[in-house]
N, CA, C and O of each residue as an XYZ file, in Angstrom:
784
protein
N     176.966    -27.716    -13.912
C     178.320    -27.227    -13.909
C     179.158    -28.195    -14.747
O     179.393    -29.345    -14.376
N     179.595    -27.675    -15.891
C     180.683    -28.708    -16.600
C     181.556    -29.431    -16.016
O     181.654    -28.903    -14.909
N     182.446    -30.542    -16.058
C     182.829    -31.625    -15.286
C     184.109    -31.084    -15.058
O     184.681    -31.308    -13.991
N     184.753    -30.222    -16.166
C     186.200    -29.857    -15.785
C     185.997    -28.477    -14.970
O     187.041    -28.042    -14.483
N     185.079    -27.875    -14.786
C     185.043    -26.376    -14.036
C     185.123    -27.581    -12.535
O     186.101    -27.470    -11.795
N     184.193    -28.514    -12.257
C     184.487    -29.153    -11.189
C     185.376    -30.090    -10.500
O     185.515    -30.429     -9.325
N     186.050    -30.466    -11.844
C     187.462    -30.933    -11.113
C     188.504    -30.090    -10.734
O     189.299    -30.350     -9.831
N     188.508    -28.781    -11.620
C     189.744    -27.562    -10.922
C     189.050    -27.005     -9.833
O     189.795    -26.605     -8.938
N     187.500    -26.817     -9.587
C     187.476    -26.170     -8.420
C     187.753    -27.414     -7.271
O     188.253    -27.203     -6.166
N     187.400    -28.502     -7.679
C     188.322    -29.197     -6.573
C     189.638    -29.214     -5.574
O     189.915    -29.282     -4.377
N     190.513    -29.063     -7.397
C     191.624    -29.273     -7.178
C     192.604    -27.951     -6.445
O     193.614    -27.987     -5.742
N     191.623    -26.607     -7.081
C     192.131    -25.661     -5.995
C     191.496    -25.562     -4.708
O     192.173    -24.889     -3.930
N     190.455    -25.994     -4.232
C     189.906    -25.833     -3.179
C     190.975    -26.910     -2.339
O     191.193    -26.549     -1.183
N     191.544    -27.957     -2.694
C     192.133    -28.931     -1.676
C     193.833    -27.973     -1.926
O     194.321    -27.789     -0.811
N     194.500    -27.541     -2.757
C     195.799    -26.771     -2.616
C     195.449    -25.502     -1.969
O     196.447    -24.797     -1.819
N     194.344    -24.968     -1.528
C     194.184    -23.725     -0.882
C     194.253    -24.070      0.652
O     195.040    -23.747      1.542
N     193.048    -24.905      0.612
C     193.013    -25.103      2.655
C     193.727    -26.534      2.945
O     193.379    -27.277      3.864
N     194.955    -26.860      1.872
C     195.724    -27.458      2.460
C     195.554    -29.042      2.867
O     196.215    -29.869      3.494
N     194.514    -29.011      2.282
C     194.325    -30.696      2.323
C     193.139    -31.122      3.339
O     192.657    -32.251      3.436
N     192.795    -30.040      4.030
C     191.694    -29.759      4.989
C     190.708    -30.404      4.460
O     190.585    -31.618      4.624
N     189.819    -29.641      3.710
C     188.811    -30.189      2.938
C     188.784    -31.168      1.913
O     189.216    -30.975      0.776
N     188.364    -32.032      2.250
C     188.668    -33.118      1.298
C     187.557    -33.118     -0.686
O     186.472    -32.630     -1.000
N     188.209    -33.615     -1.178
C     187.246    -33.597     -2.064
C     185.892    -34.385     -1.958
O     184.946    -34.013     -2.652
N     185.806    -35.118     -1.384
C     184.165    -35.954     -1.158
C     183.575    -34.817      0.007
O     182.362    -34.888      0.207
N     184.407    -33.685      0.858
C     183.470    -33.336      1.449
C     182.881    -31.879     -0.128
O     181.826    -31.392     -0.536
N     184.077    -31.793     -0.389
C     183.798    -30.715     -1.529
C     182.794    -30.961     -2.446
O     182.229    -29.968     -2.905
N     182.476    -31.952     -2.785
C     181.742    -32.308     -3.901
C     180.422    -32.674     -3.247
O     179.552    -32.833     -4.103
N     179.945    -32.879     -1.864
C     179.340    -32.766     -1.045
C     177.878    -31.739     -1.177
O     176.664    -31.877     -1.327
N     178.893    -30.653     -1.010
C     179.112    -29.131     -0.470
C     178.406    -28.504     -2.144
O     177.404    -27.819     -2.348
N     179.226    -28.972     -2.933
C     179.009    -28.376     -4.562
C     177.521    -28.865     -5.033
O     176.708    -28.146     -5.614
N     177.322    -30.292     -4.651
C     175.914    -30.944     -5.164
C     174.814    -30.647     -3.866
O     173.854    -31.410     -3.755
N     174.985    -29.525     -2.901
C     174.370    -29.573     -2.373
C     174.221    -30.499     -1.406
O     173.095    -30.320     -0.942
N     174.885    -31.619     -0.715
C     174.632    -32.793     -0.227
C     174.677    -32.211      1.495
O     175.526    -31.371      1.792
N     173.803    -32.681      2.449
C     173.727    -32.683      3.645
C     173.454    -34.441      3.762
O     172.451    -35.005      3.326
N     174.596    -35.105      4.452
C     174.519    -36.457      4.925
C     172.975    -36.541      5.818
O     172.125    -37.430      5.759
N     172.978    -35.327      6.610
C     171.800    -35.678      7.718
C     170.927    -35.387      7.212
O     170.047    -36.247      7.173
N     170.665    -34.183      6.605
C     169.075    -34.200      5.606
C     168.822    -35.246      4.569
O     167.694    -35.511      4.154
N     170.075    -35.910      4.114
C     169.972    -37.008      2.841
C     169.076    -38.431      3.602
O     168.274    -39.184      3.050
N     169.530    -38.442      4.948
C     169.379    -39.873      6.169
C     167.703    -39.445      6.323
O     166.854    -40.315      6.515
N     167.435    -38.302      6.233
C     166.438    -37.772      7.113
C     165.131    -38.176      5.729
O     164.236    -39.021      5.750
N     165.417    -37.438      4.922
C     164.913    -37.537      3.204
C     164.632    -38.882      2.721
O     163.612    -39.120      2.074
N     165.577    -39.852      3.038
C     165.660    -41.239      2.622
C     164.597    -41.893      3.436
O     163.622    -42.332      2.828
N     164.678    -42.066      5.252
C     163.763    -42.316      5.985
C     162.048    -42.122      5.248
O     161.414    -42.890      4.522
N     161.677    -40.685      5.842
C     160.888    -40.100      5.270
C     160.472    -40.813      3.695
O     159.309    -41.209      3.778
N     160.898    -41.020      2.679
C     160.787    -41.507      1.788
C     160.497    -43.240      1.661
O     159.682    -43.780      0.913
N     161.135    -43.693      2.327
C     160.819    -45.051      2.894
C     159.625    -45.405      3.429
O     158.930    -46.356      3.070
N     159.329    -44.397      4.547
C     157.966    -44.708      5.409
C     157.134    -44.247      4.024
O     156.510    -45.228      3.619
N     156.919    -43.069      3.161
C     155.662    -43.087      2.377
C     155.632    -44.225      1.308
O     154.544    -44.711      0.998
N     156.705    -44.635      0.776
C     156.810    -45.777      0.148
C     155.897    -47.082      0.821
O     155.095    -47.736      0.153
N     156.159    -47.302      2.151
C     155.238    -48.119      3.013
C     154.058    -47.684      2.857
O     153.277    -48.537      2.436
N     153.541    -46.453      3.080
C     152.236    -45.686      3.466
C     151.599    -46.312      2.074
O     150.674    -47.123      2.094
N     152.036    -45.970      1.221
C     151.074    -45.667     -0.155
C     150.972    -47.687     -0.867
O     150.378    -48.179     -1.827
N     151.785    -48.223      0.103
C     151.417    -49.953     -0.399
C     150.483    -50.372      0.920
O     150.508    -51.596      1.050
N     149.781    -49.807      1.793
C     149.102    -50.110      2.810
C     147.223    -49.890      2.096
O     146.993    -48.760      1.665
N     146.442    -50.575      2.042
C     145.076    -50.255      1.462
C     144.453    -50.084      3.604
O     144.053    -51.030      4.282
N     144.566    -48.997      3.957
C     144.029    -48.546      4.817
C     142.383    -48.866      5.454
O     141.890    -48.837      6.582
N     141.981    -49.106      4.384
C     140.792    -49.533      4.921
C     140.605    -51.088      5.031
O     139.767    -51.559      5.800
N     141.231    -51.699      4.416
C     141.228    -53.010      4.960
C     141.656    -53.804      5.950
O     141.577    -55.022      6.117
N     142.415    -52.383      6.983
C     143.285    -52.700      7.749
C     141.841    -53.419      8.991
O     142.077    -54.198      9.914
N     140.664    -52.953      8.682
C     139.778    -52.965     10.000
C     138.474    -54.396      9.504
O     137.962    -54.914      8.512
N     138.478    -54.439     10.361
C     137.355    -55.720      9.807
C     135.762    -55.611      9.670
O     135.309    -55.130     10.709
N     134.782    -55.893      8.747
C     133.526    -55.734      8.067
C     132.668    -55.206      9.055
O     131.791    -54.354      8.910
N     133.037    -55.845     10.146
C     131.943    -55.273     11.461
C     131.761    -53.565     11.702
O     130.770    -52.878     11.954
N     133.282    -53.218     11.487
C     133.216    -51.708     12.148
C     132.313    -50.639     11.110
O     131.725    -50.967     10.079
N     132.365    -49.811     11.479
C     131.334    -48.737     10.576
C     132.340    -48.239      9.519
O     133.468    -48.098      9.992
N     132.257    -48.020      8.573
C     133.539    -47.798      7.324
C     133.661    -46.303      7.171
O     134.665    -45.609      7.019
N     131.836    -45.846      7.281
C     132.679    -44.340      7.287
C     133.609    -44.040      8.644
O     134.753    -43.602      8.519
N     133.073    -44.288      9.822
C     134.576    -44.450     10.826
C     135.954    -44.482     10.728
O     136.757    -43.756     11.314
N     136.291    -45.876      9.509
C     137.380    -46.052      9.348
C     137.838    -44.940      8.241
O     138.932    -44.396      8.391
N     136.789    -44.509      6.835
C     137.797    -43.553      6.323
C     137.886    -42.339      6.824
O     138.763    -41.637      6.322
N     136.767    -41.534      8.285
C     137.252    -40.627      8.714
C     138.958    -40.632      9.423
O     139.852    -39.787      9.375
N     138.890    -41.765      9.956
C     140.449    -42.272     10.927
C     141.245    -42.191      9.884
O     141.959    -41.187      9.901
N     141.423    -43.135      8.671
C     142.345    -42.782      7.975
C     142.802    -41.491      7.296
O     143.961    -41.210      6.992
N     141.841    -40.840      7.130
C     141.752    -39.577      6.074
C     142.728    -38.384      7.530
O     143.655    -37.605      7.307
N     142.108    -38.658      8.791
C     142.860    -37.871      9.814
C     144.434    -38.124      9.865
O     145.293    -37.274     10.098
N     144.623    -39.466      9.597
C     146.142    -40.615      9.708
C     147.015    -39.472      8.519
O     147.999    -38.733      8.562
N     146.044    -39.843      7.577
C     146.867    -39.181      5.895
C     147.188    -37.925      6.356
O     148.390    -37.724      6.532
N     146.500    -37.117      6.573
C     146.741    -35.834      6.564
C     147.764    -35.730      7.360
O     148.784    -35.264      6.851
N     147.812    -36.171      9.004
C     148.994    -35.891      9.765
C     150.663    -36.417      8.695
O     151.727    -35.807      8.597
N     150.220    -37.774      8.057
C     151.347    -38.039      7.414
C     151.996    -36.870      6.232
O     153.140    -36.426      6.135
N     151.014    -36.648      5.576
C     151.737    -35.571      4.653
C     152.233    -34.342      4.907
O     152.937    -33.692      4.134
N     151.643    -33.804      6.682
C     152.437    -32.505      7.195
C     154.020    -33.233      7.524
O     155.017    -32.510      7.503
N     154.106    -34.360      7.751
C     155.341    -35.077      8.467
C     155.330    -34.093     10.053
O     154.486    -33.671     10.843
N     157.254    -34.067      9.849
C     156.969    -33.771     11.405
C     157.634    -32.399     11.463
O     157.669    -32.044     12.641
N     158.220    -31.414     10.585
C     158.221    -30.192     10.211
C     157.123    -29.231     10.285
O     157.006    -28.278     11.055
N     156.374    -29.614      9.403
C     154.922    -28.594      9.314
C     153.379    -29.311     10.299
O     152.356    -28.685     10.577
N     153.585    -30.249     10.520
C     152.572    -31.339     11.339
C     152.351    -30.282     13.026
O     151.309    -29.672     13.268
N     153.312    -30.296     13.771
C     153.115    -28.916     14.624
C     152.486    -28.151     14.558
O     151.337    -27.960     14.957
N     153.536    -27.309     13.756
C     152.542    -25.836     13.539
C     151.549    -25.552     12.957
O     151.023    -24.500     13.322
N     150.945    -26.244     11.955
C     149.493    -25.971     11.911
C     148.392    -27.070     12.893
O     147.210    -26.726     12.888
N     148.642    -27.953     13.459
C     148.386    -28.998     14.042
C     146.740    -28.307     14.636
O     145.734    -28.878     14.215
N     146.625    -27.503     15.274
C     145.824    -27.246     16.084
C     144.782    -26.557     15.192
O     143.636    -27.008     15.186
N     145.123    -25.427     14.388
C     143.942    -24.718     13.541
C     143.956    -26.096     12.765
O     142.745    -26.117     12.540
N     144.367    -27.123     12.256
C     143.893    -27.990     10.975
C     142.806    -28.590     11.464
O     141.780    -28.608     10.784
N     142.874    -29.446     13.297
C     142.149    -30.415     13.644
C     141.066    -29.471     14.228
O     140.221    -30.090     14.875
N     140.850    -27.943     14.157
C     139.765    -27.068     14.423
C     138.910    -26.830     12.896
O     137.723    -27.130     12.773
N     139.652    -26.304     11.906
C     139.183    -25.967     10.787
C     139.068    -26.601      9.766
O     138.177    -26.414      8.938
N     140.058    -27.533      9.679
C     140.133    -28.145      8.183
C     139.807    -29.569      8.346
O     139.423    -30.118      7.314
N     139.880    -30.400      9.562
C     139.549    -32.032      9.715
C     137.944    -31.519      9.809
O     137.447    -31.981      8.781
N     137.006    -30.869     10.459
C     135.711    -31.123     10.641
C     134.977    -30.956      9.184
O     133.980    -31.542      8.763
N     135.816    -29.943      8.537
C     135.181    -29.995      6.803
C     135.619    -30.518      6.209
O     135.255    -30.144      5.094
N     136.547    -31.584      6.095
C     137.172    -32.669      5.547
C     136.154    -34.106      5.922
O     135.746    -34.993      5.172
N     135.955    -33.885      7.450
C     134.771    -34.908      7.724
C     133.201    -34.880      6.674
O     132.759    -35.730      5.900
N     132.687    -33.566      7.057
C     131.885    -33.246      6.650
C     131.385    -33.848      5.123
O     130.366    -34.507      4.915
N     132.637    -33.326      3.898
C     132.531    -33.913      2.761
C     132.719    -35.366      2.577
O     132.116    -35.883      1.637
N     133.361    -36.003      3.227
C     133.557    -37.018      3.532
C     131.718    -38.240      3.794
O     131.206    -39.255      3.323
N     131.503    -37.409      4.609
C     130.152    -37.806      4.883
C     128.851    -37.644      4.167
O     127.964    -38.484      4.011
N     128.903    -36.455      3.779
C     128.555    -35.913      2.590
C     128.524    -37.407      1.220
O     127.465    -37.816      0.744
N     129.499    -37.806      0.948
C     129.783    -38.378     -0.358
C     129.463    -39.907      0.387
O     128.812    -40.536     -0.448
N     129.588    -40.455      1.183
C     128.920    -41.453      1.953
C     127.380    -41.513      2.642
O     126.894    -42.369      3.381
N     126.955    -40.587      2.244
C     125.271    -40.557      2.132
C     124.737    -40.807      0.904
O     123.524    -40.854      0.703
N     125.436    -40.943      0.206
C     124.969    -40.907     -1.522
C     125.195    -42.295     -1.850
O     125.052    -42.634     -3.025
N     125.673    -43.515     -0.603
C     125.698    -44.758     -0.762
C     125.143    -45.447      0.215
O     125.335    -45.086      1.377
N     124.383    -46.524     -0.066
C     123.992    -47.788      0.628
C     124.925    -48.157      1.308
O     126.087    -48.014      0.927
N     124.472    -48.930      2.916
C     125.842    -49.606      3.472
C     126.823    -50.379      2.540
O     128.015    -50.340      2.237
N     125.686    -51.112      2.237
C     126.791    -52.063      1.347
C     127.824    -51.622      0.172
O     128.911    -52.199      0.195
N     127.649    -50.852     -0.650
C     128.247    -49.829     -1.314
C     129.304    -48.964     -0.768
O     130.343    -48.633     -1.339
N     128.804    -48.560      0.706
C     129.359    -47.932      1.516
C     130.925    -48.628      1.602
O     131.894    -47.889      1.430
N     131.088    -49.826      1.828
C     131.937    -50.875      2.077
C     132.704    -50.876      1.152
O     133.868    -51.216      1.360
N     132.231    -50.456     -0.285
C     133.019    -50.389     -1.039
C     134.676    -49.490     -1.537
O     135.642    -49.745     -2.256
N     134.295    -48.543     -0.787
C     135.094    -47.206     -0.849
C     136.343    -47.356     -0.022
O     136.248    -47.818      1.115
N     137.356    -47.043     -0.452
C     138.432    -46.923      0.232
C     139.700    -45.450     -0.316
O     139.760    -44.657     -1.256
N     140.437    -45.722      0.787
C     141.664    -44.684      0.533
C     142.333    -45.394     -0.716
O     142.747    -46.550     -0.629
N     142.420    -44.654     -1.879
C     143.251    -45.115     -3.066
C     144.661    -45.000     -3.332
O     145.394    -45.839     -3.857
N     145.061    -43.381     -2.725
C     145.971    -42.732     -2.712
C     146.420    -42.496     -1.496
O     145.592    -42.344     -0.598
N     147.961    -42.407     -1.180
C     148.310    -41.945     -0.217
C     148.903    -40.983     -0.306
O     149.075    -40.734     -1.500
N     149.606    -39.811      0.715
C     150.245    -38.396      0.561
C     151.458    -38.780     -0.365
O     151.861    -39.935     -0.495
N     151.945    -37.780     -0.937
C     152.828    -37.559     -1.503
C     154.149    -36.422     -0.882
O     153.614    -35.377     -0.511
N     154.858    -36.408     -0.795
C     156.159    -35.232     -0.116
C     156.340    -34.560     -1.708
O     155.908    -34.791     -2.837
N     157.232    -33.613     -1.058
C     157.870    -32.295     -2.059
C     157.120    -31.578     -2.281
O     156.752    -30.917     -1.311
N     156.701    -31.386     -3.134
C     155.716    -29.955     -3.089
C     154.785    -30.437     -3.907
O     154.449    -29.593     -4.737
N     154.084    -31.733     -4.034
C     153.248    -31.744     -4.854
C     151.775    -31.905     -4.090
O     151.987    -32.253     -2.928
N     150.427    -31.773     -4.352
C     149.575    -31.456     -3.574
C     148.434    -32.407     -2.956
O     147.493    -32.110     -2.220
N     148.819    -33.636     -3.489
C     147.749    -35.053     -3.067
C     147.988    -35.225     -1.536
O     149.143    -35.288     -1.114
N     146.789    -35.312     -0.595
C     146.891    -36.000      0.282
C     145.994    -37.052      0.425
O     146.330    -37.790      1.351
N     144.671    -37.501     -0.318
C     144.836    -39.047      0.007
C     143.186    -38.875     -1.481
O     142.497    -38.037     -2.062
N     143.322    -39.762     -1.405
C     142.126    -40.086     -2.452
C     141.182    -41.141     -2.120
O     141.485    -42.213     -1.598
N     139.777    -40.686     -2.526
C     138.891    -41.807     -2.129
C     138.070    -42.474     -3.853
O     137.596    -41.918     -4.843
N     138.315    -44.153     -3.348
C     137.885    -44.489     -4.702
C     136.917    -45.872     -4.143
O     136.873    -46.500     -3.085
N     136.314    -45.942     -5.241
C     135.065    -47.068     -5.325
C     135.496    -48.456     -5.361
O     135.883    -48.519     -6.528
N     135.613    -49.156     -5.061
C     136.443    -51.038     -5.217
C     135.846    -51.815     -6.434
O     136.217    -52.774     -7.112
N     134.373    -50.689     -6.411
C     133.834    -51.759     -7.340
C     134.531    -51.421     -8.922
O     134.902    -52.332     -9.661
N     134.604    -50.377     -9.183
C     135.381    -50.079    -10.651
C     136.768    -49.347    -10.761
O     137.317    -49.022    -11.814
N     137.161    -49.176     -9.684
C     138.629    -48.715     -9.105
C     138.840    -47.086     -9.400
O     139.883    -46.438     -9.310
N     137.755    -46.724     -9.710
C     137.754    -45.417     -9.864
C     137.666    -44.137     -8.788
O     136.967    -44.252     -7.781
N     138.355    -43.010     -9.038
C     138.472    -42.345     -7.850
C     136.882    -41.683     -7.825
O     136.238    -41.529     -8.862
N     136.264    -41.250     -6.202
C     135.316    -40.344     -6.261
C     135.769    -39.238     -5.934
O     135.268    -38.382     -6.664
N     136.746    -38.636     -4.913
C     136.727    -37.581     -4.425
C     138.703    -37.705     -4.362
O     139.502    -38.615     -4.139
N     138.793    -36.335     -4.676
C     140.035    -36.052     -4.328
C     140.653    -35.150     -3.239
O     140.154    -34.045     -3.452
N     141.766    -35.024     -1.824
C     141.669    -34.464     -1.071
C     143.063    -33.705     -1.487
O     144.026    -34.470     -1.453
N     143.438    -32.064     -1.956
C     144.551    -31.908     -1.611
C     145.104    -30.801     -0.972
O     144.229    -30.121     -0.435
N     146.263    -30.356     -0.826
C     146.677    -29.411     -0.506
C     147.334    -28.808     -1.424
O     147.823    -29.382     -2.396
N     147.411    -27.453     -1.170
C     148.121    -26.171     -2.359
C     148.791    -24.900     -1.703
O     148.117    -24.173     -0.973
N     149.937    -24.670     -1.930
C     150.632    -23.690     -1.213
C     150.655    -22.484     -1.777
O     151.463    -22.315     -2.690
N     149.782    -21.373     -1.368
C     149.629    -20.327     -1.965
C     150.761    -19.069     -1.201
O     151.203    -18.831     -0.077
N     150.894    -18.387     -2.849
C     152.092    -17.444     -1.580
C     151.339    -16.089     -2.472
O     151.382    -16.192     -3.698
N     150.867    -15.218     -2.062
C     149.866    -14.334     -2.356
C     150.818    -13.110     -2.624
O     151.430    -13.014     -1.561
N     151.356    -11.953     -3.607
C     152.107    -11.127     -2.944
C     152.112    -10.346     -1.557
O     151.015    -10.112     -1.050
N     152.887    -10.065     -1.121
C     152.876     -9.232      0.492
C     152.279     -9.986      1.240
O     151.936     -9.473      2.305
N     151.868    -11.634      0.997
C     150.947    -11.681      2.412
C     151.665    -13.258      2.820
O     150.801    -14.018      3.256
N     152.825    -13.776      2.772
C     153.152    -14.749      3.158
C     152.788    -15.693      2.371
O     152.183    -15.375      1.347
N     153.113    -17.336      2.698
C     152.605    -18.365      2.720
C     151.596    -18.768      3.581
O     151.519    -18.585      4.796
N     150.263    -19.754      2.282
C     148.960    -20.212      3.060
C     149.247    -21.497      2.404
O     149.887    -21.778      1.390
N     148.361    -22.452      3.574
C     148.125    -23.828      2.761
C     146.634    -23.964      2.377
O     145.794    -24.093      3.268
N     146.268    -23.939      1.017
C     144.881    -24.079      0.757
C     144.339    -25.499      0.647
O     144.750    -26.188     -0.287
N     143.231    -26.134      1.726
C     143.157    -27.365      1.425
C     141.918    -27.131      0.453
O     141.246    -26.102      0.392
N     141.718    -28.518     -0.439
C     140.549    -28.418     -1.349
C     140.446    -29.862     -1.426
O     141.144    -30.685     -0.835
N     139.447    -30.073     -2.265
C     139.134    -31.304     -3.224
C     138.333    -31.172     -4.775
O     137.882    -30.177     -5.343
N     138.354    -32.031     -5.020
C     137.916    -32.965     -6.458
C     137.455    -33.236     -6.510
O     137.586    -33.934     -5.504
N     135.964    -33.722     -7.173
C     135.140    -34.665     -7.167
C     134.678    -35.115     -9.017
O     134.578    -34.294     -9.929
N     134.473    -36.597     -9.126
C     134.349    -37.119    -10.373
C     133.161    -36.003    -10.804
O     133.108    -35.556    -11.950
N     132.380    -35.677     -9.934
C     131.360    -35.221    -10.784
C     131.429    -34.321    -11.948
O     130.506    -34.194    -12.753
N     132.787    -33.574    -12.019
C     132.678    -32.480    -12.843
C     133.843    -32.872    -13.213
O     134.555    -31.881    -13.375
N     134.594    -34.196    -13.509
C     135.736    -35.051    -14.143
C     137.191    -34.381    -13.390
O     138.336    -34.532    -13.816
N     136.735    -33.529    -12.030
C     138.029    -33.564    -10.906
C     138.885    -32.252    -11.364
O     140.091    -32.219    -11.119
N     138.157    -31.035    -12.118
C     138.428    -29.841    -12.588
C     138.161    -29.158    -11.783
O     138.920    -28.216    -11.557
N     137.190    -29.302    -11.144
C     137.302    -27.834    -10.211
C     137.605    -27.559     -8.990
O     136.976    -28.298     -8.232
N     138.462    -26.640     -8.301
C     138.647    -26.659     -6.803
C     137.361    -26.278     -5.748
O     136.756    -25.206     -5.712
N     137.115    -27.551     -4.855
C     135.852    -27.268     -3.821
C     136.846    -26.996     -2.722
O     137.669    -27.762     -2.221
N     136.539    -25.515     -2.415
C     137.495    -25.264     -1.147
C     136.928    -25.655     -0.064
O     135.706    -25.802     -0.015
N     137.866    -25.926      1.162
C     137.928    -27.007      2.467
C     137.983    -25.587      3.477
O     137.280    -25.267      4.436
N     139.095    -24.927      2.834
C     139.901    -23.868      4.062
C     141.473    -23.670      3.775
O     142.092    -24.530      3.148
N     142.061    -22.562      4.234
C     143.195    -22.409      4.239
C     143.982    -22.225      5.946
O     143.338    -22.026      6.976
N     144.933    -22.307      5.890
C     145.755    -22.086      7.033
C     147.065    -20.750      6.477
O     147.428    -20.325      5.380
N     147.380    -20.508      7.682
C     148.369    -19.600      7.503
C     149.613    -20.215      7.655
O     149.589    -20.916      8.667
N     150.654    -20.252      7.101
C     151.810    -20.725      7.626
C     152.916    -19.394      8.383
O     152.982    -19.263      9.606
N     153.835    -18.363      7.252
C     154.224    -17.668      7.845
C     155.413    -16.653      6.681
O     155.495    -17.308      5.642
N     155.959    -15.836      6.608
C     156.444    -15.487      5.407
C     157.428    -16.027      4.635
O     157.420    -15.914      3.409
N     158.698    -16.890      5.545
C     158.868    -17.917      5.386
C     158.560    -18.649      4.247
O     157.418    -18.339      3.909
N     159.118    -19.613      3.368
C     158.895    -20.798      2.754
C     158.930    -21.511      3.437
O     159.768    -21.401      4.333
N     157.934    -22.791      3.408
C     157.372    -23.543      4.373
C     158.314    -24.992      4.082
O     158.872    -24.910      2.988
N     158.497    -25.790      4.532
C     159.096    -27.124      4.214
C     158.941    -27.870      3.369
O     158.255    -27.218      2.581
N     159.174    -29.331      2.712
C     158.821    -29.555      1.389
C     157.943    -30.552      2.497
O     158.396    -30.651      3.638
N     156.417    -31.438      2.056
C     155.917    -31.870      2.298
C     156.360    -33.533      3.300
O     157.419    -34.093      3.013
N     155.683    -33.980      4.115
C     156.510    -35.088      4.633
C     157.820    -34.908      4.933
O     158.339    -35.983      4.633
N     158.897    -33.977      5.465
C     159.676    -33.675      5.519
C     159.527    -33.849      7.246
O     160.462    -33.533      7.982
């Protein structure tokens, strides 16, 4: 919006309701601004800022079993990137349908290593919010390279609502093709922006 269309709609919006509305709430209102979704957004944004400087697997010490720890984390990630909007409502079909084949590949790609190797692997990536589709990545320590990628994708099909399609990546085929996990239903609805 050009700067002078927004200073006259200011300036008549405060000579109309009289001084009522102030211009900081007006300009508020014009840029879209909600103080409590901005508090809420900022939070939220803060904690993944934390999340994604945390190396998750180092949080546990050499003794424990590692695929253990990246099943725990990979469960951690995922709850983090529903946040606490969408984390609910799919909560129950995810930890039925989509965590046991999330395990699965998981385990899967940790049979293809020696313990010791095994040790090597960690969470690279952490979730991302808004609508973009990473929820956590697994990479090798020894050359920092990713093996497997975990994400989500919001499909809106005509006539049939919103789904969340989970998938992954894998180096083997340089992280081009989608290996589907499962989808969930959400509802017709647009669904929330991620971590929200």
């Amino acid at each position: 919006m050009p700067k002078w269309l927004r200073k006259s709609l200011v300036v008549l919006v405060t000579v109309l309701t009289f001084g009522i509305v102030t211009p900081s709430q007006l300009h508020d209102f014009v840029n879209d601004k909600d103080p409590k979704r901005d508090a809420v957004e900022s939070k939220s944004q803060d904690s993944a800022a934390k999340v994604q400087q945390i190396d998750f697997f180092d949080v546990y010490s050499n003794d424990e079993d590692p695929l253990k720890n990246l099943l725990k984390d990979a469960e951690h990630l995922s709850y983090t990137k529903f946040g606490s909007r969408i984390g609910p409502v799919i909560e129950d079909e995810f930890r039925e349908i989509i965590l046991p084949n999330i395990e699965k590949v998981i385990e899967t790609v940790a049979s293809q290593y020696e313990e010791d190797s095994l040790r090597q692997l960690y969470i690279s990536e952490a979730p991302t919010g808004g609508d973009s589709e990473r929820i956590f990545h697994i990479a090798n320590r020894e050359n920092n390279e990713d093996v497997i990628r975990f994400h989500v994708r919001r499909d809106h099909p005509p006539q049939d609502g919103y789904w969340f399609n989970f998938h992954y990546h894998t180096f083997a085929d340089d992280f081009q093709e989608h290996h589907e996990i499962g989808s969930i239903y959400w509802a017709k609805n647009t669904p929330p922006k991620w971590m929200s």
